[in-house]
C-alpha beads as a LAMMPS data file, in Angstrom:
LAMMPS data file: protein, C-alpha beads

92 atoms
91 bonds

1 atom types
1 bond types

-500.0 500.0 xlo xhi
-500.0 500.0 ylo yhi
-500.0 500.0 zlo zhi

Masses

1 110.0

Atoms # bond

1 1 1 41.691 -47.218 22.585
2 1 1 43.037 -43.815 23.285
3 1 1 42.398 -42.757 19.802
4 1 1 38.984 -43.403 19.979
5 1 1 38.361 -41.772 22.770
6 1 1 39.927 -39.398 21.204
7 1 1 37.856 -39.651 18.430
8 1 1 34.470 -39.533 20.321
9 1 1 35.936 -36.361 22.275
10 1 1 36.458 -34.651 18.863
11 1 1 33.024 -35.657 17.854
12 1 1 31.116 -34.297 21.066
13 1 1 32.936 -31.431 20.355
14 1 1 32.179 -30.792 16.961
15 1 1 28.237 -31.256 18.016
16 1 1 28.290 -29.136 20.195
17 1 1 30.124 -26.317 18.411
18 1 1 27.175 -27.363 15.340
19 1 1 24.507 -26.941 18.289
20 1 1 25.959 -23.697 19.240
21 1 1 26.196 -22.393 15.780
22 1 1 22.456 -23.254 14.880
23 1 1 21.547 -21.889 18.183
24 1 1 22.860 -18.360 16.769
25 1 1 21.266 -18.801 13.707
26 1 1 18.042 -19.835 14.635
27 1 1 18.034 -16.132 17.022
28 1 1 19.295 -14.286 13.962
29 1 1 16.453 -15.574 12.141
30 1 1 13.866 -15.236 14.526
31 1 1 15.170 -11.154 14.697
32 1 1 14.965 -11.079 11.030
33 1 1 11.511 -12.909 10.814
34 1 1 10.738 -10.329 13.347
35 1 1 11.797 -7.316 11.795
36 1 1 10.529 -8.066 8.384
37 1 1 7.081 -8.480 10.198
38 1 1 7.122 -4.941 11.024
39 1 1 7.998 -4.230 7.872
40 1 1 4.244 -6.192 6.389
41 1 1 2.502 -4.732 8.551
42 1 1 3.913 -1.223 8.148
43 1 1 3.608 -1.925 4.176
44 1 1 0.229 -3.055 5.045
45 1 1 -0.903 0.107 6.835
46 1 1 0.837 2.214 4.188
47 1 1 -1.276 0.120 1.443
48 1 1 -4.385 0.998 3.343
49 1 1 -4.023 4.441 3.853
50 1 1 -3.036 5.154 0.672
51 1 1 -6.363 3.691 -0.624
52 1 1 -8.662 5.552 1.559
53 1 1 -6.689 8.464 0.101
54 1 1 -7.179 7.748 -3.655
55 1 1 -10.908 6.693 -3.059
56 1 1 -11.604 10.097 -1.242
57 1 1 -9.542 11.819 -3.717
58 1 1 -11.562 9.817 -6.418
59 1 1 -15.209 10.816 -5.071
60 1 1 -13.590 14.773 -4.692
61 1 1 -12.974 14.616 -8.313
62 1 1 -16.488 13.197 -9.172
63 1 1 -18.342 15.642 -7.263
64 1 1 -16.480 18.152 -8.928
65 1 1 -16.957 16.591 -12.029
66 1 1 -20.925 16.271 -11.498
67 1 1 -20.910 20.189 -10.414
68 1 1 -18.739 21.190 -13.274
69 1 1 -21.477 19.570 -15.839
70 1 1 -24.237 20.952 -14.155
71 1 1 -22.363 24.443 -14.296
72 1 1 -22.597 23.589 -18.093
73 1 1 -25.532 22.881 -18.451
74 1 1 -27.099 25.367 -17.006
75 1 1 -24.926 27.876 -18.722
76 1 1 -25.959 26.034 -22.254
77 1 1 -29.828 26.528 -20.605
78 1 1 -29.386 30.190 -20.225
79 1 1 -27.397 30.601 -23.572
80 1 1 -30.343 29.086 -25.352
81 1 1 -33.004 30.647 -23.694
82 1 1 -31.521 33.991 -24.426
83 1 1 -30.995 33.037 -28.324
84 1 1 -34.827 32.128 -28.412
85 1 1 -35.583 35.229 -27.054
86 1 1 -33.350 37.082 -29.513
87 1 1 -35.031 35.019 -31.941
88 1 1 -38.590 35.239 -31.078
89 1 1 -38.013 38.894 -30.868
90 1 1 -39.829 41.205 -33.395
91 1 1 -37.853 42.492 -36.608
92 1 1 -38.441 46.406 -37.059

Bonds

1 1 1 2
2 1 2 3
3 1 3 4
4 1 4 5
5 1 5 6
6 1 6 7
7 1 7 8
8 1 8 9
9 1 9 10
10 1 10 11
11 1 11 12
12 1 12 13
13 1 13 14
14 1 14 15
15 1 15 16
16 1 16 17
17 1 17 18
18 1 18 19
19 1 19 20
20 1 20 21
21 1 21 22
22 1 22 23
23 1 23 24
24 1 24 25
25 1 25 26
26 1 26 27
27 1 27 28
28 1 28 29
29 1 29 30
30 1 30 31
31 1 31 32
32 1 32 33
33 1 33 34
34 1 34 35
35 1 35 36
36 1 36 37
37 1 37 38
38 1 38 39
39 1 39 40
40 1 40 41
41 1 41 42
42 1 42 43
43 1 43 44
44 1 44 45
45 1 45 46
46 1 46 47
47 1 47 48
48 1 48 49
49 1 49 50
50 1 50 51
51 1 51 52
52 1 52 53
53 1 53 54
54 1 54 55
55 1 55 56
56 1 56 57
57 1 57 58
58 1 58 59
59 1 59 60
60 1 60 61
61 1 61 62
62 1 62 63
63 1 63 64
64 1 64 65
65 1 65 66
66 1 66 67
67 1 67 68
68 1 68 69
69 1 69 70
70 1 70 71
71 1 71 72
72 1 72 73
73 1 73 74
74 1 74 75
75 1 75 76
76 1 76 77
77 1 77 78
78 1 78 79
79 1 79 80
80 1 80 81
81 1 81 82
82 1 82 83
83 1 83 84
84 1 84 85
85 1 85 86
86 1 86 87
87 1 87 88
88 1 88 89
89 1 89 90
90 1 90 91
91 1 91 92
């Protein structure tokens, strides 16, 4: 009899030390779940800055691109204007 009770003590015992011990992990968890949440949504703000950066710097480039060509061009306009006229011109 007394070694049951014994038993039964031992077993309430080790429950309890097992509810304990999941109690702890189920906090450390929750911090970690916690802390890598931050972490998303810093990621996430990171991610969508760094977009908005790379389209503007995208469209820069284009418009520079599109002025750059039409700096050509005109310069190719001017350069053959002024070999027709060096063309056209009369021979002595």
């Amino acid at each position: 009899y007394e070694s049951s009770i014994a038993y039964g003590v031992r077993k309430a015992l080790v429950a309890e030390q097992k509810k304990i011990d999941l109690d702890a992990k189920f906090k450390e968890l929750t911090l970690a779940k916690r802390d890598l949440q931050i972490q998303v949504d810093n990621l996430r703000n990171t991610i969508e800055v760094t977009l908005a950066k790379a389209v503007e710097k995208r469209e820069a480039e284009e418009k520079a691109h599109v002025e750059e060509v039409e700096r050509i061009m005109r310069t190719n306009e001017q350069l053959k204007t002024s070999l027709e006229t060096m063309l056209s011109a009369p021979k002595k």
